[in-house]
C-alpha positions in Angstrom: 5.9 -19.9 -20.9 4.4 -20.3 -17.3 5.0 -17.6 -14.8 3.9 -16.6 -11.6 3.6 -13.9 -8.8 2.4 -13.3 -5.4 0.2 -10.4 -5.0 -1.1 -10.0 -1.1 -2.1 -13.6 0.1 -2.6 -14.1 -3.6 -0.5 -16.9 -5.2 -1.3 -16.8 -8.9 -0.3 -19.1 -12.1 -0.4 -17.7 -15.4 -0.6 -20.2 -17.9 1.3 -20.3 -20.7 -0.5 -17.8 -23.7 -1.8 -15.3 -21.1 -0.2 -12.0 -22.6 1.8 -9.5 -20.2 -0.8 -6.8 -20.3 -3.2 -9.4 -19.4 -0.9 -10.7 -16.7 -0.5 -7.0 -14.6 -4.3 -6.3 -15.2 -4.9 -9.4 -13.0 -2.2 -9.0 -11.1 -3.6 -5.2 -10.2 -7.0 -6.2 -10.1 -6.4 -9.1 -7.2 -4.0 -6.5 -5.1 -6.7 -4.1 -5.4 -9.8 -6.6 -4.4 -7.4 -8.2 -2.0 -6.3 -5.0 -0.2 -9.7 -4.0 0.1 -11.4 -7.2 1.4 -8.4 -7.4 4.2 -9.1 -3.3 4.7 -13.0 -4.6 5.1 -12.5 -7.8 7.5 -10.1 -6.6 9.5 -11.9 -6.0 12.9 -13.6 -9.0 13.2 -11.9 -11.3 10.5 -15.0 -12.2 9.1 -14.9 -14.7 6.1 -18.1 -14.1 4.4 -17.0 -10.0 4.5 -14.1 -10.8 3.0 -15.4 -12.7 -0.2 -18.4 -10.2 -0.6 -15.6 -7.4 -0.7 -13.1 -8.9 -2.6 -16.1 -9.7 -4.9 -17.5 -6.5 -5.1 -14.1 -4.8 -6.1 -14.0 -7.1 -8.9 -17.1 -6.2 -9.9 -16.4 -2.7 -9.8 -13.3 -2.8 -12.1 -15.4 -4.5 -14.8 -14.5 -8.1 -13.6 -17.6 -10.8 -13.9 -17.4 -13.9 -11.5 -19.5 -16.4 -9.6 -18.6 -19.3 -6.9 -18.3 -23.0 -8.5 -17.5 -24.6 -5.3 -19.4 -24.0 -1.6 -16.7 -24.3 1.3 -16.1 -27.6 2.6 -13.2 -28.7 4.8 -10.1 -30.3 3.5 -9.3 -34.1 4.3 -5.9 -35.0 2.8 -3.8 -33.1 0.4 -4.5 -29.9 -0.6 -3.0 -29.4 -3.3 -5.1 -32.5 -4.5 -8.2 -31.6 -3.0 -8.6 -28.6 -6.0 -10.2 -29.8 -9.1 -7.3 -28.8 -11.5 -5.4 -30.5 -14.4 -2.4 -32.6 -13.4 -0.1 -29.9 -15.3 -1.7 -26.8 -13.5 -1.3 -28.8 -10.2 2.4 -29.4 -10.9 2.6 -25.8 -11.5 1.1 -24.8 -8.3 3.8 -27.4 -6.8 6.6 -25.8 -8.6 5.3 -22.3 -7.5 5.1 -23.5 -3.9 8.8 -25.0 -4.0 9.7 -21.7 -5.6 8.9 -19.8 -3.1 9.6 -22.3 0.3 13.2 -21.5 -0.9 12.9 -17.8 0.5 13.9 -17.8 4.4 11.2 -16.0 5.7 9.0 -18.5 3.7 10.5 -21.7 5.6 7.6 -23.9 6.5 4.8 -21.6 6.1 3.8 -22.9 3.0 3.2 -26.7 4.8 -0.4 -25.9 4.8 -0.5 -26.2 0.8 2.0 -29.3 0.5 1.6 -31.5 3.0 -2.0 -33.0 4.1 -4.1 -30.9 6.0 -3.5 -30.6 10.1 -5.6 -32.1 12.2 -3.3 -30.7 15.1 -0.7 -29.1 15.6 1.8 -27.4 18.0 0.9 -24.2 19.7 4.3 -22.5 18.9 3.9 -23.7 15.2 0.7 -22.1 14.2 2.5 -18.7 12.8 4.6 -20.4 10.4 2.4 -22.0 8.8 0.2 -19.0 8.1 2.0 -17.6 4.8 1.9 -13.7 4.1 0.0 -13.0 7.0 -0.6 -13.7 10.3 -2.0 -14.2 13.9 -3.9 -17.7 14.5 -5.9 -17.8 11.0 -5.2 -17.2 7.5 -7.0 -16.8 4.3 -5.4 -17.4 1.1 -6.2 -18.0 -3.0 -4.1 -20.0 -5.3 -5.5 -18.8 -8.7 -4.9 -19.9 -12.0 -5.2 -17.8 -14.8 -5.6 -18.9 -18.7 -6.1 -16.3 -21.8 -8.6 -17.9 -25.3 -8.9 -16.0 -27.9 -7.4 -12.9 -26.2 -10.6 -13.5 -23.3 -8.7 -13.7 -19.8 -10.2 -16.0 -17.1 -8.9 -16.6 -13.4 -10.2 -19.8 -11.4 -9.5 -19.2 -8.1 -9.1 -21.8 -5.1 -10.2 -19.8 -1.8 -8.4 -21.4 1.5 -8.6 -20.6 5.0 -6.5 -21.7 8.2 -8.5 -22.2 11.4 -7.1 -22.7 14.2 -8.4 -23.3 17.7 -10.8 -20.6 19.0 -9.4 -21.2 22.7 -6.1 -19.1 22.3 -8.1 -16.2 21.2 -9.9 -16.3 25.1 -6.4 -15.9 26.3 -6.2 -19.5 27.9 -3.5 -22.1 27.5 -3.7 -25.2 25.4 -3.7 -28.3 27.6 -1.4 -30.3 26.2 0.3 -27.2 23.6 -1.6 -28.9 20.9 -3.9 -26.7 19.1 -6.9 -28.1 17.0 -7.2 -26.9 13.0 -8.5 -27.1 10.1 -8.4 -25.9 6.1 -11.5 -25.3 4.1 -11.6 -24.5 0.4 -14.3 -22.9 -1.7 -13.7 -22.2 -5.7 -14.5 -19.6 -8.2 -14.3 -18.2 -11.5 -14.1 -14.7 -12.8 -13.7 -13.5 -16.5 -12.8 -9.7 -17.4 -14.7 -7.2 -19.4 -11.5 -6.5 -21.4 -13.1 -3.5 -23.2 -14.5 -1.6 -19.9 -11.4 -2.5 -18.5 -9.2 -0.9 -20.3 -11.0 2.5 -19.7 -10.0 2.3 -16.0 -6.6 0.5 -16.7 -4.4 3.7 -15.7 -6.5 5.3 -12.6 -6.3 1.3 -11.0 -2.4 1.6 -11.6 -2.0 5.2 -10.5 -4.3 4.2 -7.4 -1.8 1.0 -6.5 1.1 3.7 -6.7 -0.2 6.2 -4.7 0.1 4.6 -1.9 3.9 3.9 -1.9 3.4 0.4 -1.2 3.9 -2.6 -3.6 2.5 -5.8 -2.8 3.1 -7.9 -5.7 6.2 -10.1 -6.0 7.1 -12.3 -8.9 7.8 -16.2 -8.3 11.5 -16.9 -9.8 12.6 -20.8 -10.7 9.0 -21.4 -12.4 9.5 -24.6 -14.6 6.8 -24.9 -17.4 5.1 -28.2 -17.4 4.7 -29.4 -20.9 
């Protein structure tokens, strides 16, 4: 069976066959990277920071990856801008519904469903930025599928820009604000025996800090 969970600004599909150990060694792995890209980028919210962080976390933990698609802006939907099977993209639809349903989730997740923004209302901009905040976002939906007991994540990398003039402090003309989404791809594969070497000091290192950041999607349909 399909699930799914949240972890940071990390929406991720397990396909159906991915085991549960598999399952929380992703889902610990991303919330590690992840914490520790946004710990990284934080001061000048720097994109190519991010990745090379998030990246090189991976890499630490015995994670292998590589980028499969350079970034290029989004013209349409976004949902079918990523190069996906038609049942992984209805499950990254049923995901997004799944979670639109939570109130502090209402309308933030437009940016995914509905065709990228060209424009948009001042005033709107922070809704639309899910898990996250202030005038840009950056976001993965990730999908990950287990062969032969061999765990693999493809991961879509998007990123809300908005208009660089409300960062100067001055007003928007007409309270319109110019934006964009861009997407870049990649893949990453774990070392399963390495991995599981580290397994408990990546857990215990999650813990210690008191602070969870992983949330399980509910109403997940499987697509057949």
């Amino acid at each position: 069976m399909a699930s799914a969970a949240v972890c940071v600004s990390i929406i991720l599909i397990f396909l159906p066959g991915v085991g549960l150990q598999h399952q929380e060694d992703v889902r610990n792995s991303f919330e590690l990277a992840a914490r520790a890209a946004d710990k990284q980028a934080v001061k000048d919210d720097n994109r190519a920071k991010w990745c090379n962080s998030f990246m090189t976390t991976l890499l630490y933990i015995h994670w292998f990856g590589q980028q499969t698609r350079l970034e290029e802006e989004v013209k349409g939907s976004v949902l079918q801008s990523l190069q996906v099977s038609d049942s992984e993209r209805q499950l990254l639809s049923n995901a997004l519904n799944a979670l639109e349903h939570e109130p502090e989730n209402e309308r933030a997740l437009k940016l995914f469903t509905e065709s990228a923004f060209e424009q948009v209302h001042e005033d709107a901009i922070p809704r639309l930025l899910f898990i996250g905040g202030c005038y840009r976002g950056k976001f993965q939906l990730a999908i990950c599928s287990e062969k032969d007991d061999v765990v693999s994540v493809t991961s879509f990398f998007l990123q809300f820009h908005a208009d660089g003039e409300h960062y100067r402090g001055l007003p928007y003309p007409d309270g319109k604000a110019g934006v964009k989404t861009t997407v870049s791809s990649y893949f990453y594969g774990l070392n399963d025996g390495l991995y599981n070497k580290i397994r408990d000091r990546i857990k215990d290192k999650l813990e210690a800090t008191g602070i969870s950041k992983q949330m399980a999607i509910s109403g997940l349909k499987c697509v057949r």
